[in-house]
C-alpha positions in Angstrom: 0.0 0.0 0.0 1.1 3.4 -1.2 2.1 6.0 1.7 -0.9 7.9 0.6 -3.4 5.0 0.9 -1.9 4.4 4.5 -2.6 8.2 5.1 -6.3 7.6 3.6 -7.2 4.2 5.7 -5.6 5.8 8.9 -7.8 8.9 8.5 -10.9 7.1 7.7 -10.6 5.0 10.6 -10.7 7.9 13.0 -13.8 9.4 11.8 -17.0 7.4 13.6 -18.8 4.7 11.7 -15.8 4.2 9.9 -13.7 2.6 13.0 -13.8 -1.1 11.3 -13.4 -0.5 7.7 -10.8 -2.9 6.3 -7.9 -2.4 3.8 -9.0 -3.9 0.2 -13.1 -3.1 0.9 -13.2 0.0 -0.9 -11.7 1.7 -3.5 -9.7 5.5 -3.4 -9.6 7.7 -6.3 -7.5 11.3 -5.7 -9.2 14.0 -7.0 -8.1 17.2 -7.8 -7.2 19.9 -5.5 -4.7 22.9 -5.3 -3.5 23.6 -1.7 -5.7 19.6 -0.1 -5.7 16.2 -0.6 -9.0 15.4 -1.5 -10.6 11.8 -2.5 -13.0 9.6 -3.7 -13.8 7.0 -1.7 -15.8 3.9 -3.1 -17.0 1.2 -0.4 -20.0 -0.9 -1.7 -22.5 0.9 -3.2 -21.9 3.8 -1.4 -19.7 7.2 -2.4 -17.9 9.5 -0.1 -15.4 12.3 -0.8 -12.5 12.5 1.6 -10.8 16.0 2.0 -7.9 16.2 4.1 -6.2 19.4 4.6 -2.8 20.9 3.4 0.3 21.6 5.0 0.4 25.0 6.6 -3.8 26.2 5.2 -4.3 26.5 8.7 -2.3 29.9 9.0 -5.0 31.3 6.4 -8.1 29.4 6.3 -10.4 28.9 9.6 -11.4 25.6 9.8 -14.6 26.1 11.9 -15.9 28.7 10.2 -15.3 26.8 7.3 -17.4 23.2 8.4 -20.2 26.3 9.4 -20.4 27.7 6.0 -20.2 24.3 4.3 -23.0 22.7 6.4 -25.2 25.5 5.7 -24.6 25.2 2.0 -25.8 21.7 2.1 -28.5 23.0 3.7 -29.5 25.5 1.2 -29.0 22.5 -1.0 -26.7 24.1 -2.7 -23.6 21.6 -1.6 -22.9 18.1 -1.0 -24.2 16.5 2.4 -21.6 17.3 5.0 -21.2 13.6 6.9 -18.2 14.2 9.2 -16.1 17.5 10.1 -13.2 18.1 12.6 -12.6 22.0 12.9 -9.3 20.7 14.9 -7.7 18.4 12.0 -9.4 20.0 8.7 -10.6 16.8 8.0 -14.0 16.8 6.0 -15.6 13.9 4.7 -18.9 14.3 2.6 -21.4 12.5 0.2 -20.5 12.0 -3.0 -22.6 14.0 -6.0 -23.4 11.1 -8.4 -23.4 11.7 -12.2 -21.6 15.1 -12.4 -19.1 16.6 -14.5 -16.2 19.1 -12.4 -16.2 21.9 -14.4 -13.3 23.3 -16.5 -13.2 26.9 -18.7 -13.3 24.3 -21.5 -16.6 22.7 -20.2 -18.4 26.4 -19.1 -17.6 27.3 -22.7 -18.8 23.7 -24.4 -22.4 22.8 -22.3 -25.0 24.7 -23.3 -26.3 26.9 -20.7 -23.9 26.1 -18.1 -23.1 29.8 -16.9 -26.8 30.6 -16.5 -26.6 27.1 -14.2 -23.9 27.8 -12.1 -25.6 31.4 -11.7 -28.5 30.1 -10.3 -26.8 28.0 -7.9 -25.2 30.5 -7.0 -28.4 32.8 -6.3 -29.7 30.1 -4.4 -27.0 30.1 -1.8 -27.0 34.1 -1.8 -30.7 34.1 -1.2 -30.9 31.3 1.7 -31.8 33.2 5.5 -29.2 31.3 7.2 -26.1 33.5 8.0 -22.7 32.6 7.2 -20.2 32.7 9.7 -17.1 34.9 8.4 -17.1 38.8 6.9 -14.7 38.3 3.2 -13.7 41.7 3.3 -11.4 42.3 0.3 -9.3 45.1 1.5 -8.9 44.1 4.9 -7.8 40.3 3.2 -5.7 41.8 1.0 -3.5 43.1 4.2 -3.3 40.0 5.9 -2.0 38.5 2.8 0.5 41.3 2.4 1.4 40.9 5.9 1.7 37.2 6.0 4.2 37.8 2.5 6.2 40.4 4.4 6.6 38.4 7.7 8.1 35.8 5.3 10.0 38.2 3.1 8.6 36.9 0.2 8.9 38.9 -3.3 5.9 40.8 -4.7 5.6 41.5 -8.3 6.8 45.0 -9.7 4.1 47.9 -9.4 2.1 45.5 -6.8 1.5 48.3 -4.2 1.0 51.3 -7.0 -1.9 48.7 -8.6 -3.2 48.8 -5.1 -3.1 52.5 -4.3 -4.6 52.9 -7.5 -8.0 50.8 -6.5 -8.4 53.5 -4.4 -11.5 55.1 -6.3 -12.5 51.5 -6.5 -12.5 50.8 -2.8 -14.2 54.4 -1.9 -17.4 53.7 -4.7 -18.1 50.5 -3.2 -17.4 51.9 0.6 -19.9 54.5 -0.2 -22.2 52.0 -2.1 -22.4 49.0 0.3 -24.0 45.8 -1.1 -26.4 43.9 1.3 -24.2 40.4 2.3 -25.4 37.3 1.8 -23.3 33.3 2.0 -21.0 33.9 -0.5 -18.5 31.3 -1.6 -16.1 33.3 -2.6 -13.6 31.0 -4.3 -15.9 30.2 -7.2 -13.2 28.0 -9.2 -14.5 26.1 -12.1 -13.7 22.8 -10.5 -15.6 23.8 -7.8 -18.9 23.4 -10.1 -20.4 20.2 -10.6 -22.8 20.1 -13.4 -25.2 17.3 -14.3 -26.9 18.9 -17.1 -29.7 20.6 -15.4 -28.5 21.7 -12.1 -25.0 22.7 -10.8 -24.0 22.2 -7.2 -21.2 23.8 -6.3 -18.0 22.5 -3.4 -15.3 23.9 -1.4 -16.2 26.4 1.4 -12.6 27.2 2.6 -12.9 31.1 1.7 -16.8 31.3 2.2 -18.5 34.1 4.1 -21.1 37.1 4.0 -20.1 39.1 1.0 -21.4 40.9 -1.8 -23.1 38.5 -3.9 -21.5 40.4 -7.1 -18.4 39.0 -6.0 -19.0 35.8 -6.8 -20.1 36.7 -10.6 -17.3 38.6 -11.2 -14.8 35.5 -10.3 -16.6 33.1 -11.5 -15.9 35.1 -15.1 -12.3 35.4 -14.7 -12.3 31.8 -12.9 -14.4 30.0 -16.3 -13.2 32.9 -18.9 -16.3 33.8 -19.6 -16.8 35.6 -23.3 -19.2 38.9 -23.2 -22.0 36.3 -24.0 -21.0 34.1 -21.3 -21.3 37.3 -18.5 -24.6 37.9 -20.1 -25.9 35.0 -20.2 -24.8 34.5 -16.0 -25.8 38.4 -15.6 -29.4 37.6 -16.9 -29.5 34.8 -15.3 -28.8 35.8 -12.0 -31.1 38.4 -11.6 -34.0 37.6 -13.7 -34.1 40.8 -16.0 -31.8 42.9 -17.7 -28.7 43.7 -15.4 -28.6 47.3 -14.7 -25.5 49.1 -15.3 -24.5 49.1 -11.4 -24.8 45.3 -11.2 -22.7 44.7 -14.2 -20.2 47.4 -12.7 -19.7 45.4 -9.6 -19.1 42.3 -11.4 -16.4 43.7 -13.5 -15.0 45.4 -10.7 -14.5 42.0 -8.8 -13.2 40.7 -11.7 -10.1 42.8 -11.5 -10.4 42.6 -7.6 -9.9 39.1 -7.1 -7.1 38.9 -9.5 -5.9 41.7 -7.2 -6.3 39.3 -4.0 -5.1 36.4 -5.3 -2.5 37.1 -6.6 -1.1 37.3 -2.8 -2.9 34.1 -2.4 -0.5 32.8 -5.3 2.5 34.2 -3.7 1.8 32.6 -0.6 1.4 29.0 -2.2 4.8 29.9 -3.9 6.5 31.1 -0.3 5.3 27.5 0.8 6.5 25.3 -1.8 3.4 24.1 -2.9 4.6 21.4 -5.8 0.6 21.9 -7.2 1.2 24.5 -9.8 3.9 27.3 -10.7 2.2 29.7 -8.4 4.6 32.3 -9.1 3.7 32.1 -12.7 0.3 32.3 -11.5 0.4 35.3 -9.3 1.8 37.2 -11.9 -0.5 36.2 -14.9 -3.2 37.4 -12.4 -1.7 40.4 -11.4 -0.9 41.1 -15.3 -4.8 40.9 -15.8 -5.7 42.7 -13.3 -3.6 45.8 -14.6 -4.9 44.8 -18.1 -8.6 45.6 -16.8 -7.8 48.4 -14.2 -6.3 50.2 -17.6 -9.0 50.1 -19.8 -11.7 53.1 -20.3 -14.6 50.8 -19.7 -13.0 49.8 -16.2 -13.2 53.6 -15.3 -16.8 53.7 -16.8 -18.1 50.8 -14.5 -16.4 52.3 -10.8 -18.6 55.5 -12.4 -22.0 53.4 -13.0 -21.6 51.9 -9.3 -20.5 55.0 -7.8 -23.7 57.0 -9.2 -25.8 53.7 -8.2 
């Protein structure tokens, strides 16, 4: 056995109900996954993912407020049934969603209607009573971040802080125009979409909280890649009319925002080692499209249509 399937078996045999299972009467699958291990466990005829956390997430990402957020996704059915969760350990181990396809920008842009989908799903979470534990505050997340790179002495990317100090006007429109929060995932990945042709669920609540919903739209476009058809489609579906100019502002000011953000999230996976990815590569082809969009006319337009909003 594999040192990894020796890490599985010893973690599923901690978790209760699991105490007895036997090496050889299931079946593991690894799954994707950036900064966690995360797999599919097979036992019988029943399906289980197994998420176990990475080395050194714990310095960012708060694990109970995480297993909160994630519980009350599934309640919203929004998520996948949450079956066992250990704030202390990360550990998370959930029901499996049966006959879906993880999405990719290659699979937004190739199944038909998918961005009005994952849209939807999305609305359903932001419209469901139950609070989210956790305030994603942009600004105030992208000092910690900048901290947690300093502390380490880790390099930025040339023109970092002058891309910041020029969000000002940014920052002040949406400080004087405050969106009403609602559970927010606020990670929207592709892969974090699972589509079975009519409905999309969506996984992962390690960077959920109360946010504004807009934020979610406008990563989920730089996330999938969406075209201008793909943002309308998701736009129109989201909100059940035509957009007004304000809403679509907001989107396409998170779009530049969270390339903003994480870039420092990219640098941090880099300042770790994480063998996932070239995260330095990542951070700055980010941070290069977030200047890209910052520096275009329109950009200015759309701070102007939520500032007037």
């Amino acid at each position: 056995m594999t040192e990894e399937l020796q890490q599985v078996h010893q973690v599923l045999t901690q978790i209760p109900g699991f105490e007895n299972l036997e090496q050889g009467t299931y079946r593991v699958e690894r799954l994707g996954g950036l900064t966690n291990l995360v797999f599919r466990i097979d036992s019988g005829s029943d399906r289980y993912v197994l998420r176990i956390p990475g080395k050194g997430t714990e310095e960012y990402i708060d694990r109970k407020v995480e297993m909160h957020n994630a519980r009350v996704a599934a309640n919203a059915d929004v998520s996948a049934e949450v079956l066992h969760a250990d704030s202390a350990s990360g550990i998370l181990l959930m029901c499996h969603l049966d006959n879906t396809v993880t999405m990719t920008p290659q699979e937004f842009a190739r199944r038909e209607g998918s961005a009005a989908r994952a849209a939807r799903a999305l609305k359903k979470m932001h419209d469901w009573p139950e609070a989210f534990e956790f305030r994603f505050e942009l600004f105030a997340m992208i000092d910690d971040y900048l901290a947690i790179l300093d502390e380490r002495k880790a390099e930025l990317p040339p023109g970092y802080a002058e891309v910041v100090e020029s969000a000002a006007p940014v920052r002040a429109a949406l400080q004087r125009n405050p969106a009403v929060l609602a559970p927010c995932h606020c990670d929207p990945l592709c892969e974090n979409f699972l589509d079975d042709g009519t409905r999309m669920w969506v996984v992962d609540w390690e960077y959920s909280g109360m946010n504004d919903p807009l934020w979610d739209l406008g990563d989920l476009s730089v996330e999938a890649g969406f075209t201008a058809a793909q943002d309308e489609e998701m736009m129109h579906a989201y909100c059940g009319r035509e957009p007004m100019a304000a809403e679509v502002g907001r989107m396409v000011i998170y779009k530049a925002m969270c390339d903003l953000l994480w870039t420092l999230w990219g640098l941090i996976q880099h300042s770790d080692g994480n063998p996932a990815e070239d995260f330095w590569a990542y951070s700055i082809g980010r941070f290069e499209r977030c200047k890209a969009l910052m520096g275009t006319p329109e950009f200015t337009q759309h701070v102007a249509a939520v500032e007037a909003s």
